[in-house]
C-alpha positions as CSV (number, residue, x, y, z in Angstrom):
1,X,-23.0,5.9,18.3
2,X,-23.8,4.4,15.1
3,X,-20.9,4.9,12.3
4,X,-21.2,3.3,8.7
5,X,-17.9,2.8,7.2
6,X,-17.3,2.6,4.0
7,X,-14.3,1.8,1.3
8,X,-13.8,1.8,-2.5
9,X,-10.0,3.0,-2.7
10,X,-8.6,-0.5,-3.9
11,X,-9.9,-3.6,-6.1
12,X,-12.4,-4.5,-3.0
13,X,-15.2,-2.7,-2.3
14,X,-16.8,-2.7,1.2
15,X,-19.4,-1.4,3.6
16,X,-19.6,-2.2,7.5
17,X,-22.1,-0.7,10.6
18,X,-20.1,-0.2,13.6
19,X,-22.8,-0.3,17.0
20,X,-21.8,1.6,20.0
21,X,-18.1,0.2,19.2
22,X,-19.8,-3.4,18.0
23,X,-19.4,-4.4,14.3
24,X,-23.0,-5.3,13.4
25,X,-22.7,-5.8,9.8
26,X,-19.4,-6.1,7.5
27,X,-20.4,-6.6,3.7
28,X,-16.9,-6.7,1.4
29,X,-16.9,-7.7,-2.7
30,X,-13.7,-8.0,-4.7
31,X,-15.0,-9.0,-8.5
32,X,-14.7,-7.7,-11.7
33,X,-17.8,-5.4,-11.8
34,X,-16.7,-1.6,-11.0
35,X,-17.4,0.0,-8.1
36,X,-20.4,2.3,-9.4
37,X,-22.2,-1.1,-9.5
38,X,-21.7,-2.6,-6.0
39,X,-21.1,0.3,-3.6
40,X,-24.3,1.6,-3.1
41,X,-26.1,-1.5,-3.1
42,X,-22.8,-2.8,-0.4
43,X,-23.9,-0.2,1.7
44,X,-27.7,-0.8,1.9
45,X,-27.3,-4.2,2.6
46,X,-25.0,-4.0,5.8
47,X,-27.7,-1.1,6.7
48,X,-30.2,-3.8,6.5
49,X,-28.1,-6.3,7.8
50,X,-27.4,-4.1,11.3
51,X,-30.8,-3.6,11.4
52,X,-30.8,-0.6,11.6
53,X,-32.7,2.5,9.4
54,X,-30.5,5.0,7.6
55,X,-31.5,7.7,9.6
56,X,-29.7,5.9,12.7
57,X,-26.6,6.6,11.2
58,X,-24.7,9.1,13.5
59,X,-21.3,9.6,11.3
60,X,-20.1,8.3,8.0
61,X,-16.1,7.1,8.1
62,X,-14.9,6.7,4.1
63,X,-11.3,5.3,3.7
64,X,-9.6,9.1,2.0
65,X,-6.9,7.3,-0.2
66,X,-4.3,6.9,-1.4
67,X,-5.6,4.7,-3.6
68,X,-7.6,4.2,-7.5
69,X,-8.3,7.6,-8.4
70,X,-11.8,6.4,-9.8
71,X,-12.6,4.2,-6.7
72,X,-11.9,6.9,-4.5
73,X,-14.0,9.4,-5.9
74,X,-16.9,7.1,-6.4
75,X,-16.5,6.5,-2.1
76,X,-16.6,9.8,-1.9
77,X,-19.7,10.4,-4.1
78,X,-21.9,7.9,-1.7
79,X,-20.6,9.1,1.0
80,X,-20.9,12.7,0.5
81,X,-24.7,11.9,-0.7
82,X,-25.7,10.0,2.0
83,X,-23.9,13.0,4.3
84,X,-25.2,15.6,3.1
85,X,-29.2,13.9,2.8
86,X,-28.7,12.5,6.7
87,X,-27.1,15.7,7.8
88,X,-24.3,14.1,9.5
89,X,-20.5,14.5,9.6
90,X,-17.6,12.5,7.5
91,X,-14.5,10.9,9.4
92,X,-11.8,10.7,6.4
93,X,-9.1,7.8,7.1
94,X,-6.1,7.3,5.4
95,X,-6.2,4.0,3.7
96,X,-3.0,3.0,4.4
97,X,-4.0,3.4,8.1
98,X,-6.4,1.0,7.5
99,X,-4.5,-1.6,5.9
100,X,-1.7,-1.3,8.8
101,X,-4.6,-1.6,11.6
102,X,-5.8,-4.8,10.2
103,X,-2.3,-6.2,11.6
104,X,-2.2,-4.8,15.1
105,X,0.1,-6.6,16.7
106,X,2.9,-7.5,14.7
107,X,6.1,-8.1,15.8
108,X,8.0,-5.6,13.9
109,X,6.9,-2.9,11.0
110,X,3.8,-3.3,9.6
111,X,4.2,-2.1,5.8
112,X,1.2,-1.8,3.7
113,X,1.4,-1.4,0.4
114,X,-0.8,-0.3,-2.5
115,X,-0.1,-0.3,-6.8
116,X,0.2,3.0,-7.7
117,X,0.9,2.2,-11.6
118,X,4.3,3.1,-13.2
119,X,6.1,0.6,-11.1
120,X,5.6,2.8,-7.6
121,X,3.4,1.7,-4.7
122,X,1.4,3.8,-2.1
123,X,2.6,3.1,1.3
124,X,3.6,4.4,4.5
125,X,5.3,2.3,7.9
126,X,4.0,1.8,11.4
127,X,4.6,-0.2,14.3
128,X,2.5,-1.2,17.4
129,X,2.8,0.9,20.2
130,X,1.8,-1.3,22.8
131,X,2.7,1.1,26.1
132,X,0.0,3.2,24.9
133,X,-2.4,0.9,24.0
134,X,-3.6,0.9,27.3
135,X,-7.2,-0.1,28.2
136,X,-8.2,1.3,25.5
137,X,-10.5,-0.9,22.2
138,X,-8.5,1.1,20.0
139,X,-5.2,-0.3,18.7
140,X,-2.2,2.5,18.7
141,X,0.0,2.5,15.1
142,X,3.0,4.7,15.5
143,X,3.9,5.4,11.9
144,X,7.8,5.4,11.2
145,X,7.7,6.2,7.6
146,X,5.6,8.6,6.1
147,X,2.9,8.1,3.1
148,X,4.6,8.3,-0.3
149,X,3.8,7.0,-3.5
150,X,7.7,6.0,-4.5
151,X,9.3,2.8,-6.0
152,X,9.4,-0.5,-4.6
153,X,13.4,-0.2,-4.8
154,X,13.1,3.0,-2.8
155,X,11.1,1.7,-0.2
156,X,13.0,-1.1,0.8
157,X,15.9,1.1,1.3
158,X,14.1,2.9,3.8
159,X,12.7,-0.1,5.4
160,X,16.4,-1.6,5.9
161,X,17.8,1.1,8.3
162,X,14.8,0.6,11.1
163,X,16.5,-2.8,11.5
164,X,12.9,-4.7,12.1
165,X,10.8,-7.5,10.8
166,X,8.7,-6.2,8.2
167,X,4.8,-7.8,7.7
168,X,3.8,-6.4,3.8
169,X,0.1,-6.2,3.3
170,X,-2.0,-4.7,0.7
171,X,-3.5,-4.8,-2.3
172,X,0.1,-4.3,-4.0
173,X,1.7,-7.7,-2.5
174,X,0.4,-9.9,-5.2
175,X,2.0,-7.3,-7.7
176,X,5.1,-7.0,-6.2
177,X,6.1,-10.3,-4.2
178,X,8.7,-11.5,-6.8
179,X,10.5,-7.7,-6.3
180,X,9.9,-8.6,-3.0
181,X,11.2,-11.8,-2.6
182,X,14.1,-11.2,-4.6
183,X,14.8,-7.6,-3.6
184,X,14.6,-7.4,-0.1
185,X,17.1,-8.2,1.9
186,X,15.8,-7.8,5.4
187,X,12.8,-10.0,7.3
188,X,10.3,-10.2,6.4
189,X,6.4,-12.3,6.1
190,X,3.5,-11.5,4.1
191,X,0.3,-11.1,5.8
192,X,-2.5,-13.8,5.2
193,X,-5.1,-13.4,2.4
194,X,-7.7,-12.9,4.9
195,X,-6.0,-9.5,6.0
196,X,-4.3,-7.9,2.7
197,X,-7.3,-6.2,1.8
198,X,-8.9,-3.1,2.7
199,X,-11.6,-3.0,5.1
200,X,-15.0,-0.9,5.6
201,X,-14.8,-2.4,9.2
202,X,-11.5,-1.6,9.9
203,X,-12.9,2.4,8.4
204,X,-15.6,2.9,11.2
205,X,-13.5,1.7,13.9
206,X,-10.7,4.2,13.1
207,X,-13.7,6.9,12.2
208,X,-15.3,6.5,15.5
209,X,-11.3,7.1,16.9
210,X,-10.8,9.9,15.1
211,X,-14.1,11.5,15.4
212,X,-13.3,11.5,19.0
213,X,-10.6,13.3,18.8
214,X,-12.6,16.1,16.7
215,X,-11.5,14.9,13.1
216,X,-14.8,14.7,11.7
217,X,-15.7,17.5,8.8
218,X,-18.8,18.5,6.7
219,X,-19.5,16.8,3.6
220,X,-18.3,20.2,1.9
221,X,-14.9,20.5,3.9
222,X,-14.0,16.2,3.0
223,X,-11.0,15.8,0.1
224,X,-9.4,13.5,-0.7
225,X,-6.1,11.9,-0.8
226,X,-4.0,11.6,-3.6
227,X,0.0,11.7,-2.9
228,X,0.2,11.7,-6.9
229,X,-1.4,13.8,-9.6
230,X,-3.8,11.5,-11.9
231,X,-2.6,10.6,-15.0
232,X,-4.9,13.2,-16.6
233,X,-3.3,15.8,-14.6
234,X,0.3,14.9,-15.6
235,X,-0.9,14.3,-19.8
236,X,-2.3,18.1,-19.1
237,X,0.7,19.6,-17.8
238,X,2.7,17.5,-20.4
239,X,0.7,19.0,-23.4
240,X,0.9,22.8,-21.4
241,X,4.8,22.4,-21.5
242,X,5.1,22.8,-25.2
């Protein structure tokens, strides 16, 4: 099976061609042109670099969000394009799944976390579950928190209580290391440069997971995720109000 993953959801934007379970091309950009710019042409060149045509392409895995409202949606454009002119399926991931998969086998909780603006992050918690990872390629994260967009003062009082090393990773560590060094009172690390960043490779591995297990959808049935109404949405509501 031949999956191309794909990922726009944070400040890096990256495309990846996954082989019969092989990474074949992995093509990732983190500058300051927008997403609109680089995606599509991130995504022909890992085609081209797997050497492969894009009617090879058997499933397309896009990272579903949380994440920027405008990155997301322009994922979900090419994605939903290229879907719906191949004729093929779409395997959503949650980014934060993503992010926490990049770390497999921490020693502890594994906490990813993305800016959500107004001082609040997205994230989520998970921890290896290594009785059930088997002989299986696919790593097993056991979420212990759920996703949440809340703030950074919140979250750590709900990391405290699982009494674990905690690994933060994501896009939101730069923003929020000094909270985090001087807010959190339990263990902690942050995870290298090379791994706080979403992956498109990281995407098809997890798509071709969950397409086995029957999570793929036509490009019609695919949303998004949010967690948090846009800040259009809440100005909209505000101005409804009075």
């Amino acid at each position: 099976m031949i999956i191309l993953g794909i990922d726009s959801s944070g400040t890096t934007a990256s495309a990846a061609v996954l082989c019969d379970g092989k990474v074949c091309s992995d093509i990732s950009s983190d500058t300051t042109f927008t997403h609109s710019k680089t995606l599509l042409p991130m995504v022909d060149m890992a085609i081209k670099a797997a050497n492969i045509d894009k009617k090879d392409i058997d499933l397309i895995a896009i990272s579903k969000g949380p994440g920027s409202f405008t990155g997301l949606r322009i994922g979900a454009g090419v994605a939903k394009g290229l879907a719906i002119a191949l004729k093929k399926d779409i395997v959503p991931v949650p980014t934060l799944e993503v992010l926490a998969n990049r770390i497999p086998f921490a020693n502890g909780i594994v906490c990813p976390i993305m800016n959500a603006r107004r001082n609040q992050v997205y994230t989520a918690a998970y921890e290896p579950d290594f009785q059930n990872f088997g002989d299986s390629r696919y790593t097993n994260m056991k979420m212990v928190l759920p996703m949440e967009a809340m703030g950074i003062e919140e979250l750590f009082e709900k990391l405290l209580p699982l009494g674990k090393p905690v690994v933060f990773t994501g896009d939101g560590v730069q923003e929020f290391e000094t909270a985090i060094r001087e807010g959190y009172k339990g263990e902690y690390a942050f995870a290298p440069a090379y791994m706080v960043k979403q992956s498109a490779a990281v995407v098809a591995v997890l798509g071709e997971k969950y397409s086995n297990e029957g999570m793929a959808v036509s490009p019609e049935n695919f949303d998004l995720l949010y967690l948090r109404k846009s800040q259009a949405e809440r100005e909209k509501e505000a101005k409804g109000a009075l």
